[in-house]
N, C-alpha and C positions, 0 to 999 in steps of 0.2 A: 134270898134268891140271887142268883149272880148273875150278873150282868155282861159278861161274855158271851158274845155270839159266831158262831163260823159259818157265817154269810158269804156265799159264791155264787156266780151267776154258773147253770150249765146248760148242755144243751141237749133238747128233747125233738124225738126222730119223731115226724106224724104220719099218721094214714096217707097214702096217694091221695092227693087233692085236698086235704082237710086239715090245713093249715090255721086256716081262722074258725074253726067250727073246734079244731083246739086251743085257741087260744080264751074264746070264748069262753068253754067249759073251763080251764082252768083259772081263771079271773074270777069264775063265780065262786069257785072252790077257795079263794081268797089270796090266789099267788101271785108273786109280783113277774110279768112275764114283758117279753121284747121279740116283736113277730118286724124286722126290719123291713122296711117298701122300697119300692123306688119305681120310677115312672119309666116306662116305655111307651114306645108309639107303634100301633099295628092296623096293619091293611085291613078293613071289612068293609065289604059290600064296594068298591071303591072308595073310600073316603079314612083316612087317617086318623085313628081314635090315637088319645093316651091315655093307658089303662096302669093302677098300680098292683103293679105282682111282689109276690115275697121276694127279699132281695138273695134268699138262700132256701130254694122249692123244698119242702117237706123237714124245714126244720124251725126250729124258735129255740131262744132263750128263754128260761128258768131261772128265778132268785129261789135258794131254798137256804135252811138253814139245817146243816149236819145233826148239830145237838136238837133243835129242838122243831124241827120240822118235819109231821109223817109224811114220808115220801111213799108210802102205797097206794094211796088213792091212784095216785099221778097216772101210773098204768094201764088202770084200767080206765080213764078219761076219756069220754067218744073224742075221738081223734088222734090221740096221741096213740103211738107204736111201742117208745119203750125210752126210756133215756139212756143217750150214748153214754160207752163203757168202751174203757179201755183194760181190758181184761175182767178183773172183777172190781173196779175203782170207776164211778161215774166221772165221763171229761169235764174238768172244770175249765170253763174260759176266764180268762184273764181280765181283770177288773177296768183295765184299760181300753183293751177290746170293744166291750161292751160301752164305755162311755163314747170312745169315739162312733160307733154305730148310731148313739142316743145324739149326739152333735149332730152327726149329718142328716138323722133326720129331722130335727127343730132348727138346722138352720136355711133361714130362706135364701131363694136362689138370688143371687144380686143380677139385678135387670141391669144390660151390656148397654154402655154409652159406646155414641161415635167417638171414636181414638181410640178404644180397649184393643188389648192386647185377645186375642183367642187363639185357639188351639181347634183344629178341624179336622175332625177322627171320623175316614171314609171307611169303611169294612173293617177288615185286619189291620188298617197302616198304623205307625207309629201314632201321627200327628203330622199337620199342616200350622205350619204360622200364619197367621193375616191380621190384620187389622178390621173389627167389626165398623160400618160406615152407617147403616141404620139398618129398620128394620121396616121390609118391604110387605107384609100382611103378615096376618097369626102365624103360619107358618115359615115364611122366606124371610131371608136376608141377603143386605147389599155387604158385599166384605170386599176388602182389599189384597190379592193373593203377592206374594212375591215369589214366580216359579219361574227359573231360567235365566234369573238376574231381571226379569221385566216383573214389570208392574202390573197386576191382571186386573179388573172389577166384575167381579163374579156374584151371580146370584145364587143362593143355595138353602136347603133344609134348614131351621133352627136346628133339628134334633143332632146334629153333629158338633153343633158347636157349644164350644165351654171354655170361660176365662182362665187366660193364661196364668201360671205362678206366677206373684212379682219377681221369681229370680230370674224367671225366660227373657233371654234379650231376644228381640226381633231383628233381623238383617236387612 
């Protein structure tokens, strides 16, 4: 028996909404699969939930193997729609891809001390530099802004804020 495998991760289109109801079924079906998350914050009822949605709506990754993995089940799976193809050639993702996905989500978010550096992303804007100064309830923080050559101390959302690169100099 030989022991070459042609192992790829690709990626599988799901039903509208049924995301996890496919990843489900196929985990059971024994595949190794990657439905990435991430956290956002939304209005209900007035009060600020954070909820984790797919990080890519109505798609996942698939580990299969060419030579020795049936890939017909796969289609017919409640939930899944069809695995993407680029012509008659299923897309493969890139093995890198995929790891970095599997990093960001096993790695934890590092809790902001007073002095860090952040990065304050309002709407569309690029980014805001400040300085984070503490943290004022679950929600708000006290930050340092530097806008107009002045020094601001502004209260604001957590949800905008994220640690800067160590390559970002602050001004």
């Amino acid at each position: 028996m030989s022991s070459i495998t042609e192992k790829r991760w690709y990626l599988v289109q799901c039903k509208p909404k049924q995301d996890l109801r496919a990843l489900e079924n196929l985990r059971r079906q024994g595949y190794e699969c990657l439905l990435p998350l991430h956290k956002i914050e939304r209005l209900r009822k007035g009060k600020w939930n954070i909820l984790e949605e797919p990080l890519f709506p109505g798609y996942l990754f698939i580990e299969l193997d060419s030579l020795l993995d049936n890939w017909m089940p796969i289609r017919s799976t409640r939930g899944v729609s069809q695995i993407v193809r680029f012509g008659a050639e299923p897309a493969s993702v890139p093995e890198k891809i995929i790891w970095k996905l599997k990093q960001e989500s096993t790695t934890p978010k590092k809790e902001l001390k007073p002095g860090d550096k952040i990065i304050i992303k309002l709407a569309e804007t690029t980014g805001f530099e400040a300085v984070f100064l503490a943290q004022t309830g679950s929600e708000r923080v006290l930050i340092l802004l530097n806008f107009l050559n002045r020094e601001i101390k502004l209260r604001t959302r957590t949800k905008g804020c994220f640690l800067a690169p160590e390559h970002v100099e602050l001004n």
